[in-house]
Rosetta silent file (secondary structure, phi, psi, omega in degrees, C-alpha in Angstrom):
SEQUENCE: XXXXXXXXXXXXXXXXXXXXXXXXXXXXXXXXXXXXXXXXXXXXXXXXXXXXXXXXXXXXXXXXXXXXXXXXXXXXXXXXXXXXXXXXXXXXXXXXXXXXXXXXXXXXXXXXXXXXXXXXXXXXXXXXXXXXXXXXXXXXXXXXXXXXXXXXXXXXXXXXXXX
SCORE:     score description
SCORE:     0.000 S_00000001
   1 L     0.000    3.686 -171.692    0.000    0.000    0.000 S_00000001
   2 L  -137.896   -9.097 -167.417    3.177    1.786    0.043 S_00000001
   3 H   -54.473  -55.256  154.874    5.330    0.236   -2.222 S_00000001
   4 H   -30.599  -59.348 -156.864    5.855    3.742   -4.911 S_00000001
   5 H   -60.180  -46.721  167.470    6.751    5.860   -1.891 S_00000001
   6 H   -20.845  -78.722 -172.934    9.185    2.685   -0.748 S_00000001
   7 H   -38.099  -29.535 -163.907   10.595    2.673   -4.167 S_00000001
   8 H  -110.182  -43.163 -171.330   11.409    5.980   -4.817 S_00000001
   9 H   -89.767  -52.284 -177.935   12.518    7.017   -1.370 S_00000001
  10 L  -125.766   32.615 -162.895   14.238    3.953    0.580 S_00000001
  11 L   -73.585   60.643  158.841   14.822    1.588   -2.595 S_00000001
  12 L  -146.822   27.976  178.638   17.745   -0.265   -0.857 S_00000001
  13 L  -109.384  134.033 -174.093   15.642   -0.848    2.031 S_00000001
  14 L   -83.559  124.133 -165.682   14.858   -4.325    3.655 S_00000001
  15 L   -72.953  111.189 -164.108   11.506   -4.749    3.640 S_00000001
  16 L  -113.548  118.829  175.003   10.356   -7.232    6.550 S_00000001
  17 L   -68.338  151.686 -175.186    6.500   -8.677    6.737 S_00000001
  18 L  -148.737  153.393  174.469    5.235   -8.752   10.142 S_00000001
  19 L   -50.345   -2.093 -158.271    1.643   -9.666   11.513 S_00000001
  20 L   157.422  151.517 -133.955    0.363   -6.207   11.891 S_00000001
  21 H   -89.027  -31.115  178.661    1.327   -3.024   11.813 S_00000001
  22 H   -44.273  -76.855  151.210    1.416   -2.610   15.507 S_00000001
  23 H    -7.929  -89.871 -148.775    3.817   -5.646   15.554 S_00000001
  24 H   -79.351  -19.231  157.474    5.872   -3.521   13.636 S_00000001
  25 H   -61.607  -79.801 -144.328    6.033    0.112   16.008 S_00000001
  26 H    -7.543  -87.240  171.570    7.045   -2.902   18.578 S_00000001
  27 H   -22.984 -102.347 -135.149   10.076   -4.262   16.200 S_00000001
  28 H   -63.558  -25.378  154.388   11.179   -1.161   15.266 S_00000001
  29 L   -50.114  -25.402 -151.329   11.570    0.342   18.808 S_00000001
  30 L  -114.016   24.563 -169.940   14.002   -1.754   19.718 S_00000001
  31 L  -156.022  142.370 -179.523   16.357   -1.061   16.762 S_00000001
  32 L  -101.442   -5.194  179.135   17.732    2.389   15.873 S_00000001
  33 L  -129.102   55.829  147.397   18.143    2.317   12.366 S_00000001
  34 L  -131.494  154.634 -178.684   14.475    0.663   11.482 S_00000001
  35 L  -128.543  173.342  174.082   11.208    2.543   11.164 S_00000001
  36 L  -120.170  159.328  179.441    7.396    0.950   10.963 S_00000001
  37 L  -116.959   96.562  174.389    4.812    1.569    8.600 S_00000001
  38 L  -173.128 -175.301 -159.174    1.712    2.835   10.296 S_00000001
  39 L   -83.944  156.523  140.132   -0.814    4.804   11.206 S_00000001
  40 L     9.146  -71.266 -165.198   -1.588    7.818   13.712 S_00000001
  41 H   -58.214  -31.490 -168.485   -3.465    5.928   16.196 S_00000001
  42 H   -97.794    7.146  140.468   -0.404    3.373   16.732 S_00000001
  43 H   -59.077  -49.008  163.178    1.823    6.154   16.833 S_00000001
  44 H  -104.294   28.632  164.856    0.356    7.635   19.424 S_00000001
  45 H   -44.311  -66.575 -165.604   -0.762    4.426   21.163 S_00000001
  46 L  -103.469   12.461  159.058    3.098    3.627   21.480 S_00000001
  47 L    69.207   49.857 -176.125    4.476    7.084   21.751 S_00000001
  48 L  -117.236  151.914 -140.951    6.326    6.802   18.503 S_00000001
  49 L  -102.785  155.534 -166.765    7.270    9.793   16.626 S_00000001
  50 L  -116.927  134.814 -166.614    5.643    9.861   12.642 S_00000001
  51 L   -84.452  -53.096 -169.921    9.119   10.403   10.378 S_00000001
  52 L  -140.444   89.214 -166.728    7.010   10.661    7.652 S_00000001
  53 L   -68.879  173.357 -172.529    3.268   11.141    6.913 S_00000001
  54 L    23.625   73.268  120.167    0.665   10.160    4.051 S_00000001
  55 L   -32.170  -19.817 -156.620    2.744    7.172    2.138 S_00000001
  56 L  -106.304  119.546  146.754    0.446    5.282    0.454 S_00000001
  57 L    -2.586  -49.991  170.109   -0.391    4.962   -2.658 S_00000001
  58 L  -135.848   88.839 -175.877   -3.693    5.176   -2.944 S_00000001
  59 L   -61.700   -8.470  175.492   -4.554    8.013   -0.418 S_00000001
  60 L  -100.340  -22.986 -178.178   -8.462    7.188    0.004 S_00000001
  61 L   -42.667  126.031 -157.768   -7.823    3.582    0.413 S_00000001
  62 L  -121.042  149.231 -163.413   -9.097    1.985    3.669 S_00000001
  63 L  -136.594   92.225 -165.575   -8.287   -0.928    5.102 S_00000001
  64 L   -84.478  120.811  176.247  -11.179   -3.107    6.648 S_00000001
  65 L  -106.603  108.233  161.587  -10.770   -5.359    9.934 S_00000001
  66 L  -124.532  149.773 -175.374  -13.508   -7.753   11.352 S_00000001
  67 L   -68.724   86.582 -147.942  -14.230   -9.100   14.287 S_00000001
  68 L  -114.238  133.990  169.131  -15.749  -12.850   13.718 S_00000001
  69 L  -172.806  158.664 -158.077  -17.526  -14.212   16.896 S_00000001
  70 L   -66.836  -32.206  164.695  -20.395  -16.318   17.967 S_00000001
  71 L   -79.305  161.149  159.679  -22.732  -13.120   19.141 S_00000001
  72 L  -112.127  103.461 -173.547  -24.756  -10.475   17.454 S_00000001
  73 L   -36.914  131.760  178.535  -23.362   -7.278   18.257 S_00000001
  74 L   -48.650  154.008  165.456  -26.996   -4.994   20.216 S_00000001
  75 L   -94.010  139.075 -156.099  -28.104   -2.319   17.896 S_00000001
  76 L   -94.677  -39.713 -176.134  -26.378    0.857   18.666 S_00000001
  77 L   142.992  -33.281 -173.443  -28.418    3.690   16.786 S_00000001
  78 L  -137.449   86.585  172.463  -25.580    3.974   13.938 S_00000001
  79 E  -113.505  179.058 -123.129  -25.107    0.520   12.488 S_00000001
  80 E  -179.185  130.891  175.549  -23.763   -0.944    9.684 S_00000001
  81 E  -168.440  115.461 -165.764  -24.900   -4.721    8.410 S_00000001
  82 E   -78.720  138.982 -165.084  -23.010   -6.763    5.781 S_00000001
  83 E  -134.240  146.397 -162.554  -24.764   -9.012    3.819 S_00000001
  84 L  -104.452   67.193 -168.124  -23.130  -12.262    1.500 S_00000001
  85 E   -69.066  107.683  152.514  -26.004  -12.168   -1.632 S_00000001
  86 E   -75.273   97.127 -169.996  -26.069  -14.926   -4.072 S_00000001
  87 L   -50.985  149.572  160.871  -27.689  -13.921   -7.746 S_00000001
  88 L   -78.116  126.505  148.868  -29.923  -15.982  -10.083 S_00000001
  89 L   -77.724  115.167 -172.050  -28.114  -15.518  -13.547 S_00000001
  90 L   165.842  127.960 -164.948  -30.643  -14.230  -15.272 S_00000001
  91 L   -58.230  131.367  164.190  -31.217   -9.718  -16.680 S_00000001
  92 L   106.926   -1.591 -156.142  -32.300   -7.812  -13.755 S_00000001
  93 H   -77.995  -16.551  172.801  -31.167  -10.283  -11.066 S_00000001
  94 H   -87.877  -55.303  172.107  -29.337   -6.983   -9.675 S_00000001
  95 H   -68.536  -11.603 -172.521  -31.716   -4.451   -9.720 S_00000001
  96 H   -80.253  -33.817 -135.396  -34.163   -7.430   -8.084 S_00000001
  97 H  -123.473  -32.085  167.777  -31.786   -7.515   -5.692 S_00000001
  98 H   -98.410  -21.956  159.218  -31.553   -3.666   -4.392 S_00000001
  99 H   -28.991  -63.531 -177.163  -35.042   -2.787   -5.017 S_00000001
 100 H   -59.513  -31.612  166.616  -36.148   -3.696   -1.288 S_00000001
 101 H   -64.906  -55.240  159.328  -33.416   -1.466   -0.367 S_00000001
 102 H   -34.442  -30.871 -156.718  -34.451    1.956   -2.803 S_00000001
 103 H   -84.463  -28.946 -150.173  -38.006    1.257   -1.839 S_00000001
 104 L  -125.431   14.591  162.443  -37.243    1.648    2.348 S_00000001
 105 L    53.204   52.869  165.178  -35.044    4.530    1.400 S_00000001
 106 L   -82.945  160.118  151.733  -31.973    2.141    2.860 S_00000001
 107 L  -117.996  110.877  163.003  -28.415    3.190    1.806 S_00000001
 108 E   -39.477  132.938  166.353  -26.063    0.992    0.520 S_00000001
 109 E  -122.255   12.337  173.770  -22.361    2.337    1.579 S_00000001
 110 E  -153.971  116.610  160.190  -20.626   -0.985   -0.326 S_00000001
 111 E  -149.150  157.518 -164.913  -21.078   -3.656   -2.627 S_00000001
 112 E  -140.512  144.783  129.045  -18.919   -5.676   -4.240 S_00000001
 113 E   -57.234   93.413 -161.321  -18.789   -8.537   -6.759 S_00000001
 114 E  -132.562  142.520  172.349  -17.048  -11.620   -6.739 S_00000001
 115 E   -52.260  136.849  175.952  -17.481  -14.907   -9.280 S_00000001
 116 L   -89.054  134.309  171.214  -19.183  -17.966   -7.442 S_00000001
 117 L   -68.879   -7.751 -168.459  -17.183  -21.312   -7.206 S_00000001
 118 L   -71.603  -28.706 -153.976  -21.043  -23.013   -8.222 S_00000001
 119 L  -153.545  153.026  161.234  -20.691  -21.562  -11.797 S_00000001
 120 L   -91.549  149.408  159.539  -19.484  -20.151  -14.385 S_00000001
 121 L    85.854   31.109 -167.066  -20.670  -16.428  -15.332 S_00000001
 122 L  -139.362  157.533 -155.859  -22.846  -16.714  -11.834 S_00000001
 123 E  -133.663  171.649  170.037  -21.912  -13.960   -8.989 S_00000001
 124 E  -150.861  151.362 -150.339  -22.222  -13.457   -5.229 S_00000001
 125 E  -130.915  126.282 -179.404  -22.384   -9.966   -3.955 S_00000001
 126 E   -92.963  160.578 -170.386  -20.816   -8.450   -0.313 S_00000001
 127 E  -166.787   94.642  167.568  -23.221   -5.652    0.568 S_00000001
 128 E   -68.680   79.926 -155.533  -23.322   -3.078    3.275 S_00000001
 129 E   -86.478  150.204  139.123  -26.167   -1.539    4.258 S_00000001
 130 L   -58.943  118.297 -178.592  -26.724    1.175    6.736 S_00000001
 131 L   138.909  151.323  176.297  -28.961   -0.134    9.883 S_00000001
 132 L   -92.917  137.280 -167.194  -28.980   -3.252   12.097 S_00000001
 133 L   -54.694  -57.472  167.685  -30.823   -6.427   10.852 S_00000001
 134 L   -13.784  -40.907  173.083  -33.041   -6.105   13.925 S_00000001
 135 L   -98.166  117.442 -170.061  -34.204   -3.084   12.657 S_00000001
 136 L    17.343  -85.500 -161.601  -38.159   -3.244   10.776 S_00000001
 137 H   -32.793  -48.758 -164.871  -36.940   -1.673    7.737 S_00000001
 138 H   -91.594  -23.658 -174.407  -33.789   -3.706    7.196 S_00000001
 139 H   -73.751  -33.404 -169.416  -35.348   -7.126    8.702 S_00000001
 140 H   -74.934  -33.264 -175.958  -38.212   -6.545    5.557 S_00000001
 141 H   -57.856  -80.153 -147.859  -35.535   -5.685    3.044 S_00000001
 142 H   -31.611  -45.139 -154.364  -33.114   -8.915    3.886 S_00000001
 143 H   -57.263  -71.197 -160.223  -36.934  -11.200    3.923 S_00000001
 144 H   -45.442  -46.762 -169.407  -37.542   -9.462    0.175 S_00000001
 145 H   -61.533  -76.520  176.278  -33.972   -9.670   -1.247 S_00000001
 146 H   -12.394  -34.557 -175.870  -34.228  -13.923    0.322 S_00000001
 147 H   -90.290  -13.737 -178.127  -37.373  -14.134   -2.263 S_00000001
 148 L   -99.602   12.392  163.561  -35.173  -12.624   -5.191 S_00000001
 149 L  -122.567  179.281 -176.615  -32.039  -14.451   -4.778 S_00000001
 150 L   -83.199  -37.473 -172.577  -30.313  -17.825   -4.883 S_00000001
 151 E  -159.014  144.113  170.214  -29.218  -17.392   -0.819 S_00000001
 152 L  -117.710  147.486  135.056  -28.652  -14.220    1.455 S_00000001
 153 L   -84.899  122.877  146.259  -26.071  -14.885    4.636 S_00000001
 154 E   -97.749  110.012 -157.778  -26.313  -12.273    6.859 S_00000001
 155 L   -56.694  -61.934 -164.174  -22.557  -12.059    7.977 S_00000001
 156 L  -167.671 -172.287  120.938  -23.701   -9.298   11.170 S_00000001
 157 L   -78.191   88.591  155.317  -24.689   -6.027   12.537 S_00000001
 158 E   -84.763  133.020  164.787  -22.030   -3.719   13.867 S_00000001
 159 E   -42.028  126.262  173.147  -21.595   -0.031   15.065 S_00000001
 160 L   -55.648  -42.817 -175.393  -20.295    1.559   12.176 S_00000001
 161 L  -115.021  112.282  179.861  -17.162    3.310   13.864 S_00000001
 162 L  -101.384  139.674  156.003  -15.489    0.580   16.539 S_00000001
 163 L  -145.181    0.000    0.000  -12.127    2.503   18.045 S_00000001
């Protein structure tokens, strides 16, 4: 995600993977000639000084973490709720498939497309809606998309902003 700035800037430097970027303020305390690649928050987390801000490559790019566990996070007021969609191939199976959302004035803030191992030329869609499944609106959309698809998974409900 950094790899131009790298390039241009340290290209004799060795580049070491580590689990996480935190992992890497650790590492790099403990060495006087190494730096870390990371963010604000773990800067000041770990009281480490930022040599050099906004690296990356692609400066709106975000970087998504989740949290997989056995509960359904409560609804907070400002949720978030990711959804796994499987299509019928067949014109319109996409517009079939957000229609219960336009109609309940939901907003999408993601979707994404990825090819299905069942088939070829057959798709399954990640999809973020704003609102917790719990709530009316979004419990009728999910039931409506479920009659207009091959399968819906509803991965969760989360608080949009976790810190």
């Amino acid at each position: 995600q950094c790899r131009l700035w790298l390039d241009k800037n340290l290209p004799n430097a060795e580049r070491i993977a580590v689990n996480s970027n935190a992992e890497a303020v650790l590492i790099s305390r403990g060495h006087k000639k190494s730096a870390a690649i990371a963010g604000v928050m773990a800067s000041e987390l770990y009281d480490v000084a930022i040599l050099n801000p906004d690296i990356e490559d692609e400066p709106h790019n975000t970087t998504r973490f989740v949290v997989i566990g056995e509960y359904q996070a409560p609804a907070s007021g400002c949720d978030r709720t990711s959804l796994l969609v499987f299509a019928h191939n067949r014109p319109g199976s996409l517009f079939e498939l957000l229609k219960p959302l336009a109609t309940r004035d939901i907003s999408m803030s993601n979707i994404e497309s990825r090819p299905s191992r069942s088939g070829v030329w057959e798709y399954v869609f990640f999809i973020d809606i704003n609102g917790h499944q719990d709530d009316e609106l979004i419990s009728q959309a999910i039931a409506e998309i479920e009659k207009s698809s091959a399968m819906v998974k509803v991965l969760g409900s989360y608080p949009k902003a976790v810190i």
